[in-house]
N, C-alpha and C positions, 0 to 999 in steps of 0.2 A: 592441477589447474595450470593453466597458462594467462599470461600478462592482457588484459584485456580493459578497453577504452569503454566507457558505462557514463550515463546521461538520466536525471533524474529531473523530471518534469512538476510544475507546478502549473494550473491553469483553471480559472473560472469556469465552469462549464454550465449550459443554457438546461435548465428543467424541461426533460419531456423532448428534448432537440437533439436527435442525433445526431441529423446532416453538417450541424454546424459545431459540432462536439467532434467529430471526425472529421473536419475539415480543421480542425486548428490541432491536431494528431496527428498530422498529413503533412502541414508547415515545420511545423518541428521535428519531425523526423527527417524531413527532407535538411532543415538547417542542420542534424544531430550531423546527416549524412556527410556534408562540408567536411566536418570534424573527425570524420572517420570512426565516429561511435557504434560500438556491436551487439550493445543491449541495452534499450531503451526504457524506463519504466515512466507509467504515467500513472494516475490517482485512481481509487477503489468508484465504480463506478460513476466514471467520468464521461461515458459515452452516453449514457442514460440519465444519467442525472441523479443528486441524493437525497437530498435532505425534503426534497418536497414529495419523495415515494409518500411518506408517512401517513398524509394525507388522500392518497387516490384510493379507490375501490381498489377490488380484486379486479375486476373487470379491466380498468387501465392500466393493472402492472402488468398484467395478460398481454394488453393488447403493444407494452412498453419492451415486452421481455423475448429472447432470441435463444433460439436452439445453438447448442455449442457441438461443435467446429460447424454446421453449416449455416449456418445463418448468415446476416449478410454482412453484418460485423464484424465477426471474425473471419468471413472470405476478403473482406475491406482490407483488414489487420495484414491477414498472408500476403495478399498481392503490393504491400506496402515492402514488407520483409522481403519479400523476393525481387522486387525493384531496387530496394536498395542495401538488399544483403544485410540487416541488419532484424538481428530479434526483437521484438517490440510485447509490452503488457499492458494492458488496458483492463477496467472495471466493465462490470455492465450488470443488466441481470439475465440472468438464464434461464431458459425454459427448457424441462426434463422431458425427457419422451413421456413422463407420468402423470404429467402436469404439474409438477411441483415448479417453483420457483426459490434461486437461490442466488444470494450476494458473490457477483461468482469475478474471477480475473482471468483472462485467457492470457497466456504466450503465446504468440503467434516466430516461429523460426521461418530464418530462407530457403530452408530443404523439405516446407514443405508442415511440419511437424507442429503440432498444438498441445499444450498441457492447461489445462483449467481448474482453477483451484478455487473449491465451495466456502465460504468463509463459516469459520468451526461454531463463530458465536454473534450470530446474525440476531441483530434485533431493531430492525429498521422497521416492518410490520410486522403484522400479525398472521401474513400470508407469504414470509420469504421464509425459504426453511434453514435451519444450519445442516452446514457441512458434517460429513465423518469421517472424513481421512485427511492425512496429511499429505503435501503433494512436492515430491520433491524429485527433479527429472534435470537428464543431461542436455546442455546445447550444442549444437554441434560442431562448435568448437572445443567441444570434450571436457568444459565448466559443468559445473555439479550445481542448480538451482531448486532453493527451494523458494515459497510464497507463504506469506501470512496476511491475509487483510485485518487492518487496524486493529479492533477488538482483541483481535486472536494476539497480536504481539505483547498484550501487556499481561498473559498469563506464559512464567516464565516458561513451564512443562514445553508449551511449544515450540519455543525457541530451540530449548534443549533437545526435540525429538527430531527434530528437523534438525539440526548438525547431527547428531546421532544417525540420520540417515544420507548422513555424505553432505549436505551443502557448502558450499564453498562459499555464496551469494546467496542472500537471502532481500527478494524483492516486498519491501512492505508497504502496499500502497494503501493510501488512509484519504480521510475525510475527517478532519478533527483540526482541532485548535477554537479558541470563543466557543468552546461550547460550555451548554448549562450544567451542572454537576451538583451533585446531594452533596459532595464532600467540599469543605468549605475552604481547601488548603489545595484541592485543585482546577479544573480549569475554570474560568466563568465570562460570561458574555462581552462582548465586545461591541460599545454604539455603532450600529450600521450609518450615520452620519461621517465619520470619522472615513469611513471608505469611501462615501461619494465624492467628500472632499480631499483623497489622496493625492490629488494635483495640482492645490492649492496649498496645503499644509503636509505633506510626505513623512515629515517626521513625526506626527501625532498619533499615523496609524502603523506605523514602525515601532514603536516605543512600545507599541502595543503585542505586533509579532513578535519582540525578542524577549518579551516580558514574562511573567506566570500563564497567562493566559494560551503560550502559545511554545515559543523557544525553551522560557523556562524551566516549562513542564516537559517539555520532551528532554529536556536534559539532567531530567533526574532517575529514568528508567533506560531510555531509549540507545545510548552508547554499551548499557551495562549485557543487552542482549546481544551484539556484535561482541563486546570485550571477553564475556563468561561464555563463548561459545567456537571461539574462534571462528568469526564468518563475516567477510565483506556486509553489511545493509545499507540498503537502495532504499530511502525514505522518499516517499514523493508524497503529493499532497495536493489538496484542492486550495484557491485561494479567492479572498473575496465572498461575499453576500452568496449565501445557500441557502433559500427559503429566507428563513429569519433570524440566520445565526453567521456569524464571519469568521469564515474558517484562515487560517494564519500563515498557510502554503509552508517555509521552514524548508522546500526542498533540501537534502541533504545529502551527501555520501560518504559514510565510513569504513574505516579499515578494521580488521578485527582485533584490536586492543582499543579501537572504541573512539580512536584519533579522526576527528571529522576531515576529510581530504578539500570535499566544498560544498558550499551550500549558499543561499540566497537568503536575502533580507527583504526584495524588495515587496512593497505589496502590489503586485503586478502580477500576471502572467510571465513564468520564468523557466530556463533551463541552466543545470549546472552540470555539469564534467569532469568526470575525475579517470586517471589513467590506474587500474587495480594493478598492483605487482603481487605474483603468485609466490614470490621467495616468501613473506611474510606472513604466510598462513603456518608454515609448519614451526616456527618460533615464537608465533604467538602466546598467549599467557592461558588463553580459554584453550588453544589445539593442546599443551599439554597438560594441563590439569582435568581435561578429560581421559586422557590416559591415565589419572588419579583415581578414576570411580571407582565405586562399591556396591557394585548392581545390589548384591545382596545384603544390603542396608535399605536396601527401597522401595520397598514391597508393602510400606503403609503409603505413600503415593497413591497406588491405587484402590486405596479400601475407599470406599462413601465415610466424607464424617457423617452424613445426616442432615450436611445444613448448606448440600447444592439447590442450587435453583437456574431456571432458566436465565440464560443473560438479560432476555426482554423485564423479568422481573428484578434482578438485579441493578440495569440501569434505568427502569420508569418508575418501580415501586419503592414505598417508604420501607 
């Protein structure tokens, strides 16, 4: 790996609005640009919109959803990268030559190059399908990336197969924080009140992002996947009123013993910066305690206990 400049985005994005979801991916890239930034990550479909899929037909994800690499969002993405020389990831949904649809995140690189990655445990409808592989590819500044969208980060397996397949950076763009949860110890709602009035009272709905609800909770898993893996992670995040839920933004960037380099508090529309130093991957704690494994210890991993289920069931049913 070599020493590289990275920029993690936080931003409200319009339901059902591309033009204007890509035009505020177009402002910040351009500001990243100032900065001298070379890969940019922005939130789990942020260009399309999320939380209000749940609600549409088949027919309007259909008519919501874009073919990967040609479509015109991801030719938007390249011709951004190639303007300003910098790798850029964005959410969206995808449309399969099969007709399938899936919670998908494209790279777009300035040479041209695109890597897209299916989210493993998509449960946004009941017509987006999950991914089956894991996606992990060089940029062409000879960085080792891989991607997990949201879900997929909080089962460790992934984190772990994806360094196992060389990641150095590992981009996890989500859509979370104030959201509803069955578990009573973690995340839960957030008054959309508290957001209209973030520019009359600032600190009320602050209190709120660094709280359980939001900061909290990402900081009781979320460094442990950078630290136990040795790998840079690019958290970004949506922020502000999604539907009916407020998601907590938290943009952040870590190093891989889990040490946050920077992150944002504000509840705004935001970008942070952090410069990666490559000396620190190979003394990291996770890079050599993987040279600890014992593959063949591991071989109940993958049996069935018997009591998988779909993600969609695991987070909507009792």
């Amino acid at each position: 790996m070599k020493n590289m400049r990275v920029a993690s985005v936080q931003f409200q994005h319009m339901p059902s609005d591309k033009p204007a979801n890509l035009k505020k991916i177009q402002a910040f890239v351009a500001q990243a640009a100032t900065r001298q930034v070379e890969l940019i990550a922005f939130p789990e479909m942020c260009i399309t919109g999320y939380w209000h899929v749940r609600n549409l037909s088949k027919a309007e994800i259909q008519a919501l959803a874009e073919p990967v690499p040609e479509g015109a969002s991801t030719q938007f993405l390249l011709s951004l990268a190639a303007e300003h020389q910098m790798t850029i990831g964005a959410g969206l949904i995808e449309l399969a030559e099969d007709g399938a649809m899936y919670n998908s995140y494209v790279v777009a690189s300035p040479d041209g190059r695109t890597a897209c990655h299916r989210k493993l445990h998509a449960f946004e409808h009941e017509h987006i399908k999950p991914g089956n592989r894991f996606t992990v590819f060089d940029l062409p500044q000879g960085v080792r990336v891989g991607v997990l969208i949201c879900y997929d980060n909080n089962l460790i397996e992934n984190a772990r197969i994806t360094s196992l397949m060389g990641a150095e950076i590992l981009l996890a763009p989500h859509q979370t924080g104030g959201c509803r949860s069955r578990s009573p110890r973690a995340m839960g709602t957030i008054d959309p009140t508290l957001w209209h009035h973030r520019r009359e009272d600032p600190e009320a709905i602050e209190a709120e992002f660094r709280g359980p609800k939001g900061r909290g909770w990402l900081m009781r898993w979320l460094p442990a996947r950078a630290h136990d893996n040795g790998m840079f992670l690019i958290f970004s995040n949506g922020v502000g009123l999604d539907d009916d839920e407020v998601r907590t933004g938290n943009a952040m960037i870590l190093d891989p013993y889990g040490e946050i380099l920077a992150e944002t508090g504000q509840a705004d529309d935001d970008m942070v910066i952090a410069d990666l130093e490559a000396d620190v991957l190979p003394t990291s704690s996770g890079r050599r305690w993987l040279q600890a494994r014992r593959p063949e210890l591991y071989e109940r991993l993958t049996i069935p206990t018997g009591k998988e289920r779909g993600t969609r069931s695991v987070r909507f049913d009792g």
